[in-house]
MIFI-451901 format. One record per residue: x, y, z of N, C-alpha, C in turn; residue number from 0. Coordinates in pm, whole numbers, m for minus. Each point is the difference from the previous one (the first is absolute). Layout:
BEGIN
(site (X,Y,Z),(X,Y,Z),(X,Y,Z),NUM)
...
//
This chain:
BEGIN
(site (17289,m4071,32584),(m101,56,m91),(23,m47,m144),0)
(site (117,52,m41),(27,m112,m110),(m24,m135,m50),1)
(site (27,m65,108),(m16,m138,m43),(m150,m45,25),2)
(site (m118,45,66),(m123,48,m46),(m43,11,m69),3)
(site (33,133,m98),(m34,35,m111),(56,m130,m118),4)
(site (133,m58,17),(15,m110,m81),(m104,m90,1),5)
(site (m25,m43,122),(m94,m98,22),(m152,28,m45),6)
(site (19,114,m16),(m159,38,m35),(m16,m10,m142),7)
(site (144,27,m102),(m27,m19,m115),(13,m152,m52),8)
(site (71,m54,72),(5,m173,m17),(m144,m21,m1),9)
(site (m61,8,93),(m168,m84,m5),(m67,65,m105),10)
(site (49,134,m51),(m93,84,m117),(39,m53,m124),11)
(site (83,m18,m47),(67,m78,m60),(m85,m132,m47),12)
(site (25,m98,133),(m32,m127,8),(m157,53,m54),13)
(site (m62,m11,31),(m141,45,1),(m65,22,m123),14)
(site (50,83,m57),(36,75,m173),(52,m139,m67),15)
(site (118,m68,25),(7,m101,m68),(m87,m144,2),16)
(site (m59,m11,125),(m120,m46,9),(m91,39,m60),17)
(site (m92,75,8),(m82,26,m72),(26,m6,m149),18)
(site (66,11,m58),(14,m24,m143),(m9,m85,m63),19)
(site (31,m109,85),(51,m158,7),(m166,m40,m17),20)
(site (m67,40,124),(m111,m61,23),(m110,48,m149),21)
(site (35,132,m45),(m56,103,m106),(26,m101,m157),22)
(site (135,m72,24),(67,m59,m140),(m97,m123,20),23)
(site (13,m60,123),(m60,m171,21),(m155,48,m36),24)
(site (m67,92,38),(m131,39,m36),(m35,m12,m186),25)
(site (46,57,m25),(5,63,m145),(m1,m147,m75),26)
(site (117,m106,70),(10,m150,m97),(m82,m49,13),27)
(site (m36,18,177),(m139,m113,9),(m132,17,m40),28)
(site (9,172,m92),(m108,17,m37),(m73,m59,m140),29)
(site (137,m35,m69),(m19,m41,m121),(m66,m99,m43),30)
(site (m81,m68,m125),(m73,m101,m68),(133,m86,m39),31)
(site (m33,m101,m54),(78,m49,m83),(m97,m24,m122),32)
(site (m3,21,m86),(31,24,m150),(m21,m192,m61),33)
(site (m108,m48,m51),(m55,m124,m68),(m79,13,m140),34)
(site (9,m172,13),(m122,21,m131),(m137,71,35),35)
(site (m38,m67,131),(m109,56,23),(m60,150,m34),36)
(site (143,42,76),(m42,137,15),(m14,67,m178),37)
(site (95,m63,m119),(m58,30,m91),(m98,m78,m102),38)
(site (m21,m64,77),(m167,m47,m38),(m117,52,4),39)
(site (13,38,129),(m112,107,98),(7,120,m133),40)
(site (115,72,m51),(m21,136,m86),(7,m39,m127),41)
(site (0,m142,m20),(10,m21,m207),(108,27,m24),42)
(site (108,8,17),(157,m8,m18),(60,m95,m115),43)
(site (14,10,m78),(61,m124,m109),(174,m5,60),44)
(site (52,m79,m26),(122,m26,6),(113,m77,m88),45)
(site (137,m5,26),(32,m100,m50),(109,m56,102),46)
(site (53,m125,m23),(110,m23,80),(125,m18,m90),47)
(site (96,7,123),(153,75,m23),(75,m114,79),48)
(site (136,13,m31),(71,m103,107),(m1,105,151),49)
(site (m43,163,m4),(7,33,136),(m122,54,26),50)
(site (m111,m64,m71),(m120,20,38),(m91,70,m107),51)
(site (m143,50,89),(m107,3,m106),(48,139,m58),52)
(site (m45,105,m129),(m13,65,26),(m128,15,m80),53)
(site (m105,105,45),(m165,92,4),(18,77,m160),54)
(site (m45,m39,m43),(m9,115,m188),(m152,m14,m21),55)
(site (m41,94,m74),(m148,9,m101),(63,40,m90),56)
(site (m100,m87,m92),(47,18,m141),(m151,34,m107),57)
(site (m16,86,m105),(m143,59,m5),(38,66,m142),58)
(site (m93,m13,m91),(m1,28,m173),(28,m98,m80),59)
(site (m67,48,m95),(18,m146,m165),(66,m61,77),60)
(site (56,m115,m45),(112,m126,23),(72,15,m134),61)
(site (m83,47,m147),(126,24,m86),(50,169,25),62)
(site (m44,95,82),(23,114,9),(175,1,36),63)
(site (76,130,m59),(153,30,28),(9,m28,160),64)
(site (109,m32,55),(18,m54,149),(94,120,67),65)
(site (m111,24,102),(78,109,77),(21,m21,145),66)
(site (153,m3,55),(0,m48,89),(19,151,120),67)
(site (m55,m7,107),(m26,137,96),(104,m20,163),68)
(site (75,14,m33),(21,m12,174),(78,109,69),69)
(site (m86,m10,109),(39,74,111),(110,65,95),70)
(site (m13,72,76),(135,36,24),(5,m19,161),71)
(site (80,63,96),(81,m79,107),(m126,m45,139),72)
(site (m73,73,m28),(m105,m33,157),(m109,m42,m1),73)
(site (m55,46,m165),(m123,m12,m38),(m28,m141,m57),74)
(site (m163,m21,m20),(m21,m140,m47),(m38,22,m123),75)
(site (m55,m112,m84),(m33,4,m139),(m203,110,m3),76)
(site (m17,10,139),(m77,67,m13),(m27,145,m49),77)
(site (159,57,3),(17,143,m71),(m15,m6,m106),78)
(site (m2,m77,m101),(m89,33,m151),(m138,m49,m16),79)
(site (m71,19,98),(m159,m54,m25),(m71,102,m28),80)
(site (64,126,m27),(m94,105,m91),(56,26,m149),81)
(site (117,m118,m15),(44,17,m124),(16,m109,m88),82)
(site (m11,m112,30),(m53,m108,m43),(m132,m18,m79),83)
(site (m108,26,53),(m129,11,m86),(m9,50,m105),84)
(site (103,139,m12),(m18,46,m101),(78,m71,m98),85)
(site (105,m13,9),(92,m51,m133),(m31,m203,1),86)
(site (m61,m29,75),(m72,m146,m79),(m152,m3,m56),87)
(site (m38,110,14),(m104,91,m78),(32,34,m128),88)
(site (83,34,m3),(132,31,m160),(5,m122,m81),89)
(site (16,m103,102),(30,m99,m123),(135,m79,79),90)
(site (107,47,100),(73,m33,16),(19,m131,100),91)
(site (90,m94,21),(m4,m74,105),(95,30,120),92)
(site (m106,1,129),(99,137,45),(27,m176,165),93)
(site (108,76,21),(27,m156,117),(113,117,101),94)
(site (m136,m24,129),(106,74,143),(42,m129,81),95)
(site (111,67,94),(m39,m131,69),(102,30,128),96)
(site (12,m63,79),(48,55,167),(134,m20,52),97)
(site (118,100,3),(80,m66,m8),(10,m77,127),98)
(site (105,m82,11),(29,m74,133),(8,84,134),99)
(site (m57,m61,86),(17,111,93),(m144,139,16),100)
(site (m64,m16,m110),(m93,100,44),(m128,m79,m64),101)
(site (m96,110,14),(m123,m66,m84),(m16,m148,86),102)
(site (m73,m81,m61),(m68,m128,m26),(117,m133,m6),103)
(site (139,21,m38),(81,m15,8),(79,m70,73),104)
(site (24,m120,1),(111,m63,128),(102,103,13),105)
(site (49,9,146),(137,61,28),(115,m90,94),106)
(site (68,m72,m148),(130,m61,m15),(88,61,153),107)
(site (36,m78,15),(102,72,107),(112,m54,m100),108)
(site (55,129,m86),(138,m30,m45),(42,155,m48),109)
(site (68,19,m48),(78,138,m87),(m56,36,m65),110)
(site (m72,133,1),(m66,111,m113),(86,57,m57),111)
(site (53,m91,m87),(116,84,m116),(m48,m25,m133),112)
(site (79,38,m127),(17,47,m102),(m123,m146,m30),113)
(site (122,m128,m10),(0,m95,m48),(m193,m105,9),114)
(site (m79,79,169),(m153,m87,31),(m53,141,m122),115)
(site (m11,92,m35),(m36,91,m46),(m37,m22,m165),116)
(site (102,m41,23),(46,m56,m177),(m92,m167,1),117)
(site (m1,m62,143),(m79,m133,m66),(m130,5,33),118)
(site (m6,94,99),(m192,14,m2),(m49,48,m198),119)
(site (55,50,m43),(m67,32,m128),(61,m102,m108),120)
(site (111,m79,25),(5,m110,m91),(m108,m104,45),121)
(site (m42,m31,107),(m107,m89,31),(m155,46,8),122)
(site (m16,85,m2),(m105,111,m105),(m59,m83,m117),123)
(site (116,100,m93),(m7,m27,m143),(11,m159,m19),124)
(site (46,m96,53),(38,m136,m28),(m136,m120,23),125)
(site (19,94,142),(m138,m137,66),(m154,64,m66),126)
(site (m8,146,m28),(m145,m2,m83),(35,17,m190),127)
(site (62,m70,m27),(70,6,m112),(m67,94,m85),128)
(site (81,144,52),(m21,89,m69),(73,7,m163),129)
(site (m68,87,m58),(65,10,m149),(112,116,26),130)
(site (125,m83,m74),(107,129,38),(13,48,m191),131)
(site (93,136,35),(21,65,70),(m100,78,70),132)
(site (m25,92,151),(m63,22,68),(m7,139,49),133)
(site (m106,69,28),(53,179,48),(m6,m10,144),134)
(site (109,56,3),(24,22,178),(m18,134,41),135)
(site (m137,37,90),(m35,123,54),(112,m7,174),136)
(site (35,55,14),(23,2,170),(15,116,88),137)
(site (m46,m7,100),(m18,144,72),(67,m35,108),138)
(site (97,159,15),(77,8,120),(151,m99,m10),139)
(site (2,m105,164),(95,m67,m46),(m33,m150,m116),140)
(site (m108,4,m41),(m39,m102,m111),(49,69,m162),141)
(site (45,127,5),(11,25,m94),(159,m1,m28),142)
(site (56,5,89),(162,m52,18),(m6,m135,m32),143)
(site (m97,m73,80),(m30,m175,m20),(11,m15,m129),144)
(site (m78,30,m101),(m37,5,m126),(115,34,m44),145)
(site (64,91,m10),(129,26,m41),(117,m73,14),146)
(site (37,m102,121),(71,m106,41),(m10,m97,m134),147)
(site (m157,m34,38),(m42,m86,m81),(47,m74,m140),148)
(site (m22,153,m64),(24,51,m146),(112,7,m16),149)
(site (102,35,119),(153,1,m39),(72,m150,13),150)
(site (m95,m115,19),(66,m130,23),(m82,m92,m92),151)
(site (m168,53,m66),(m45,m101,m130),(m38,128,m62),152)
(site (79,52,m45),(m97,106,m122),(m48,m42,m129),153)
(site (m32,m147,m1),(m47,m108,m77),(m143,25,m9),154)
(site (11,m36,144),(m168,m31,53),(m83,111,20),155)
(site (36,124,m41),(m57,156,37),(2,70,m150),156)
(site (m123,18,m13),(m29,95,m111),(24,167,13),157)
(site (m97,67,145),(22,115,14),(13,45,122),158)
(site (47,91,108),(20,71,95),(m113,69,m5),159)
(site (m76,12,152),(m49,179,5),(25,m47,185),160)
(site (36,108,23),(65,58,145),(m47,88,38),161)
(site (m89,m20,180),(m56,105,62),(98,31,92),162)
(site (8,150,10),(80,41,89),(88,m155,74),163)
(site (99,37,m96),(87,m196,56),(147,72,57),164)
(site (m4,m118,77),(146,3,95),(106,2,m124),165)
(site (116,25,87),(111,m16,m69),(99,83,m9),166)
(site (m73,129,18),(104,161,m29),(4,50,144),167)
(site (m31,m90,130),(m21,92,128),(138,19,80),168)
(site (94,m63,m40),(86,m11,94),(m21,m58,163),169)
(site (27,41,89),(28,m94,154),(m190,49,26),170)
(site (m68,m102,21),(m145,30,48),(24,44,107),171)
(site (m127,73,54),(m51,86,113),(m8,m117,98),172)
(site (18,m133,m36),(m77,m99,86),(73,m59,43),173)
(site (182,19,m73),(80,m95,m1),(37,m38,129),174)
(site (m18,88,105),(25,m12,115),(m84,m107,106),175)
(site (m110,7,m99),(m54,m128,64),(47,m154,m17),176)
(site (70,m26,m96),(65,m82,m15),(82,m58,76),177)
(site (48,62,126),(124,m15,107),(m108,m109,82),178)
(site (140,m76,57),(m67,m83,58),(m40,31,142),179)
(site (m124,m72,56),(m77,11,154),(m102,138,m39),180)
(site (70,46,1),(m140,176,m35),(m26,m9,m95),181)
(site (15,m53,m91),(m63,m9,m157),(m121,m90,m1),182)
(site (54,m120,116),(m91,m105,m14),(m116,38,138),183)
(site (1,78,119),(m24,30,59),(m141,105,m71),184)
(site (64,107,m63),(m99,90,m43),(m94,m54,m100),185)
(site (29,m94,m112),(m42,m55,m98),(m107,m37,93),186)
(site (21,m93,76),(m136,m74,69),(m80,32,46),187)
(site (57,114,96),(m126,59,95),(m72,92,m99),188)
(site (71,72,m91),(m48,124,m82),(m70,m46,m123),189)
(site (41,m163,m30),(m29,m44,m152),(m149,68,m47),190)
(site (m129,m33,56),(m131,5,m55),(6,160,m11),191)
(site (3,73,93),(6,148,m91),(75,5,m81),192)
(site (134,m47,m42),(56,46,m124),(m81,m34,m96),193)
(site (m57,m121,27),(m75,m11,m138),(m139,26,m27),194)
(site (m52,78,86),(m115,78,m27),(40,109,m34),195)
(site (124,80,23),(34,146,44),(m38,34,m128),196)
(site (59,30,m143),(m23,58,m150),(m184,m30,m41),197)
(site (m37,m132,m35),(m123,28,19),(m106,35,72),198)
(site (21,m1,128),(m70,24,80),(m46,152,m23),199)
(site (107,105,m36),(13,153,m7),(m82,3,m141),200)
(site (m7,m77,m109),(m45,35,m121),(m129,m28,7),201)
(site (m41,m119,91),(m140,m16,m2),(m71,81,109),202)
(site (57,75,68),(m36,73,84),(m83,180,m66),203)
(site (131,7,m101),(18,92,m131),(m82,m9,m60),204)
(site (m125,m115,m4),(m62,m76,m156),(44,m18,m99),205)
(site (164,m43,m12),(57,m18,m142),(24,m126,4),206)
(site (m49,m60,132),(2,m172,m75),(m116,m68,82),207)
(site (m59,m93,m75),(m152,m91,68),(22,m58,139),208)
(site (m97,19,88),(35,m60,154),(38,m125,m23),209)
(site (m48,m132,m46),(8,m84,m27),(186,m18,m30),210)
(site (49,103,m37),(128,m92,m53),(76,5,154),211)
(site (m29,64,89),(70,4,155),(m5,m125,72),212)
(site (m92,m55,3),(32,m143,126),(50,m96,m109),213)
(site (43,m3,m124),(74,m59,m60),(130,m50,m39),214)
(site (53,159,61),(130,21,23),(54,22,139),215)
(site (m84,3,91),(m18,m21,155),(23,m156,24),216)
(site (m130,m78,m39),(34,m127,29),(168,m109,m47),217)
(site (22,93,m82),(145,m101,m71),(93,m3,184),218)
(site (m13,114,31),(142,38,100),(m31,m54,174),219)
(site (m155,m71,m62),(m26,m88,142),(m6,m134,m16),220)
(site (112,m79,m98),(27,m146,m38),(135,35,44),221)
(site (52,m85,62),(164,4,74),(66,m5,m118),222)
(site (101,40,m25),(109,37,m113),(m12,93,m69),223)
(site (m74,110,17),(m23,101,m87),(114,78,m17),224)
(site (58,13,184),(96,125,4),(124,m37,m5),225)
(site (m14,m140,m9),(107,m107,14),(96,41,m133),226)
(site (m121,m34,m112),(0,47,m172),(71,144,m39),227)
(site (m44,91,103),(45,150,m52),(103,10,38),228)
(site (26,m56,153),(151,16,m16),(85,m80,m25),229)
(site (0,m145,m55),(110,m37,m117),(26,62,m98),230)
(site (m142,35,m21),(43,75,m192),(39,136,37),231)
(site (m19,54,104),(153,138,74),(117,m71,m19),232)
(site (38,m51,60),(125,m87,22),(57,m76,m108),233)
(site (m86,m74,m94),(57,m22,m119),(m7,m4,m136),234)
(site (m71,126,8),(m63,47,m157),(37,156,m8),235)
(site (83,m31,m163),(85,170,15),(m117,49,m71),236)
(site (m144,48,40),(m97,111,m52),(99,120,m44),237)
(site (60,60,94),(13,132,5),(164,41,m144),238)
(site (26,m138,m37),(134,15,m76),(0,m61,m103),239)
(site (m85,2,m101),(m21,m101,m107),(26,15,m142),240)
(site (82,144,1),(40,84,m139),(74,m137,m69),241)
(site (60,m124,40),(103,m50,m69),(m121,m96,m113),242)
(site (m107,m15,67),(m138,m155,m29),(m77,118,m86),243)
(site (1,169,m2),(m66,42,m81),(90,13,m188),244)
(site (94,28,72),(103,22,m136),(m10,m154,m97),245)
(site (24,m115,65),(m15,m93,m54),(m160,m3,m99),246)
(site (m74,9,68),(m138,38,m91),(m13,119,m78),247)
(site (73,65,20),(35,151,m98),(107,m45,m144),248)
(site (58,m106,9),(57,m73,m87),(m85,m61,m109),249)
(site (m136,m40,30),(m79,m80,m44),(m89,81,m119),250)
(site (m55,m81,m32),(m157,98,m106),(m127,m37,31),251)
(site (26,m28,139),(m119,19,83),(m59,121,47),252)
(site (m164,29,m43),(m44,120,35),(m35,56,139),253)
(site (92,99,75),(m44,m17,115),(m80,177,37),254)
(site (m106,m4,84),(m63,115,24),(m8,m7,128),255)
(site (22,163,87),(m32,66,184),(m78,96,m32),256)
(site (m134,m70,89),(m30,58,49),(m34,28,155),257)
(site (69,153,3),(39,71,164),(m48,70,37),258)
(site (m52,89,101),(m47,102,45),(107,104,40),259)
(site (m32,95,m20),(126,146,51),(m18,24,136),260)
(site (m79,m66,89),(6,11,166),(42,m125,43),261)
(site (84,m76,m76),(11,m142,98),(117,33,58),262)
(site (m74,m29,162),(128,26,85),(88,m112,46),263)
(site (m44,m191,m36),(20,m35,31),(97,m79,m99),264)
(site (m8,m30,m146),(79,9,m91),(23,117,m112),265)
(site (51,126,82),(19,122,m66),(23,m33,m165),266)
(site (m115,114,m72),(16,4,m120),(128,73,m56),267)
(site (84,29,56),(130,23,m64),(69,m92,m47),268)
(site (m37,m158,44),(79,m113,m55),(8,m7,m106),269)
(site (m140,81,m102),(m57,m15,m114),(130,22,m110),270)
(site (56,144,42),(102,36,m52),(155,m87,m27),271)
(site (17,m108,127),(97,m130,m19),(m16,m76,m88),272)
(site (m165,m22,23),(m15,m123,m93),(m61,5,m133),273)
(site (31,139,m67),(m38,54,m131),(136,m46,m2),274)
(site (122,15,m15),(163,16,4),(4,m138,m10),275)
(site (m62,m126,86),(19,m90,0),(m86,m129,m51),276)
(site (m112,69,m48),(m104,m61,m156),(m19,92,m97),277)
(site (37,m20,m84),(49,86,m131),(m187,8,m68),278)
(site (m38,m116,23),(m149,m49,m89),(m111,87,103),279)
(site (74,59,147),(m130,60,90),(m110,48,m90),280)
(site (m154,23,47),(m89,30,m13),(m23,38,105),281)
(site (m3,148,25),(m50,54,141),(m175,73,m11),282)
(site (m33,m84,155),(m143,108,m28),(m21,85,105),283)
(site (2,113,73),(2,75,121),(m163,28,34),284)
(site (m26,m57,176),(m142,24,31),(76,114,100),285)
(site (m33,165,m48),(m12,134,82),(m31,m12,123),286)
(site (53,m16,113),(m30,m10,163),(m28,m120,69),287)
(site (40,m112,m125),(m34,m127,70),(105,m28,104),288)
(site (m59,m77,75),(86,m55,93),(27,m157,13),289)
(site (68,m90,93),(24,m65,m105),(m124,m133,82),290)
(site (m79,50,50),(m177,m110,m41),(m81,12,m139),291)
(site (74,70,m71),(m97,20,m119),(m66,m182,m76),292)
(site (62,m67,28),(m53,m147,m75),(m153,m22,62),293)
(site (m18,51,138),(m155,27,40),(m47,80,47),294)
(site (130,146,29),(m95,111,m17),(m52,73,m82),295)
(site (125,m7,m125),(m89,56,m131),(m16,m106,m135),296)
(site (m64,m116,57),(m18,m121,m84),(m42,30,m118),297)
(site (m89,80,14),(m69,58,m184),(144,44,m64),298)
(site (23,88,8),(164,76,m63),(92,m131,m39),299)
(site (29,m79,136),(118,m82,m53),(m123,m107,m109),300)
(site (m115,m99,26),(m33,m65,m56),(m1,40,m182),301)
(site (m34,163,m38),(m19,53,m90),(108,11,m71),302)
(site (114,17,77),(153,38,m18),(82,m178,m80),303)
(site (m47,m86,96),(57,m158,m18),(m77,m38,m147),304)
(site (m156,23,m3),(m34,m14,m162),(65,99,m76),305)
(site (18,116,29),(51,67,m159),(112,m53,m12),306)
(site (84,m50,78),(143,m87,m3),(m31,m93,m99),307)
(site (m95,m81,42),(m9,m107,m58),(m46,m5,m165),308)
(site (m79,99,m20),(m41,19,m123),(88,59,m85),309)
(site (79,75,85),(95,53,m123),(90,m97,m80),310)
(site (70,m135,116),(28,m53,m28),(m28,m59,m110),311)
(site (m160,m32,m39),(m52,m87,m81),(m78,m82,65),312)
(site (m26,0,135),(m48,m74,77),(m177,13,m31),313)
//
């Protein structure tokens, strides 16, 4: 009877690991691959890199102040398209653009660390020869990005403003995806809902335009999407970055957060670290935001990023 019951869990087993197999091979073979074409077909500008293209719009005066916007770990440059209009409406020159790996974007098969992070925005600013020094908006883990940045040319950076940004989280909720075989396993089969999952709920909510959903849907059906999220698990310290903020807390660079008091996903308690660890903070608190506010409460933050800017002198 025993050895039955063994045998019965061997084939259950087998079966289960089959199917997963066949579930993982599904999921790859479902994927596009990612061309010019394909950003031809949507008006995509680009530039090239020694590891490929990457997707930016760029929009206001050409002599207007240069503001550079980027994004944070899943999302594409499409999360500021309710905040863009307004501030190159202002006067400003506002430039998004995709990081590697998501968006419009080639996805490099190499290391999502510190160092591609730091040259997607030197080849930015270089290849559309922007006027430096430059303001760096960044949301989430782009706002850690921005902060890297600034702690290795604080030459080339005029001012900080930070949306709910990485850096104060300690070990992510996700880190576990990072392990190898199930990390890469779940990433694949699960990838396209993760990246509908946050907007999908806000536009559902009406706090963000239908239109911005198959935008951020389509990025995670070009092969390398999930490829992208989990290198930069694996080799990007988001969650530990107090040492890259202090260095810019050294500086007389103006830096401003704005956070929401419901973000569950980069808890606004960090706020309190990284007052301790930028002396120059400018804090702005959105009451119950959570942390989609860059397009769920786009009016607030867009309103919030100009009074930044104006106070400045901007």
């Amino acid at each position: 009877m025993l050895l039955l019951v063994r045998r019965i869990l061997t084939i259950l087993i087998s079966l289960i690991g089959l199917g997963a197999l066949l579930l993982y091979l599904w999921s790859t073979l479902s994927l596009e691959i990612l061309n010019d074409r394909t950003r031809e077909l949507r008006n995509e500008q680009t530039i090239d890199t020694k590891l490929g293209k990457l997707a930016y719009i760029m929009d206001g005066p050409a002599n207007g102040r240069v503001l550079i916007l980027v994004h944070g770990f899943s999302t594409p440059k499409s999360v500021w398209h309710q905040i863009t209009p307004k501030l190159a409406a202002t006067g400003y020159r506002v430039v998004t653009f995709d990081h590697f790996g998501r968006g419009f974007s080639d996805r490099p098969d190499v290391v999502y660390n510190s160092d591609l992070y730091q040259y997607e925005l030197t080849q930015i600013i270089q290849q559309l020869e922007l006027s430096t020094p430059v303001t760096l908006v960044g949301y989430s883990m782009g706002g850690a990005n921005v902060v890297d940045f600034t702690a290795s040319y604080p030459d080339l950076v005029e001012e900080l403003i930070l949306i709910a940004p990485a850096g104060y989280m300690g070990e992510s909720s996700m880190s576990w995806l990072a392990k190898p075989v199930i990390g890469d396993w779940i990433s694949t089969v699960f990838g396209r809902q993760y990246a509908v999952s946050s907007i999908a709920s806000e536009v559902e909510a009406g706090n963000a335009p239908q239109e911005m959903l198959p935008l951020f849907e389509e990025q995670a059906s070009f092969k390398g999407y999930t490829q992208s999220l989990l290198s930069t698990l694996r080799s990007y310290p988001m969650g530990s970055m107090g040492e890259r903020y202090r260095v810019v807390g050294e500086t007389d660079i103006p830096v401003s957060a704005i956070w929401g008091t419901d973000d569950q996903v980069v808890p606004y308690c960090g706020l309190a670290e990284m007052a301790d660890d930028v002396p120059q903070l400018n804090a702005i608190t959105i009451d119950g935001g959570n942390h989609n506010i860059t397009y769920a409460q786009a009016d607030l933050v867009g309103e919030a990023i100009l009074d930044i800017l104006a106070g400045a002198g901007g």
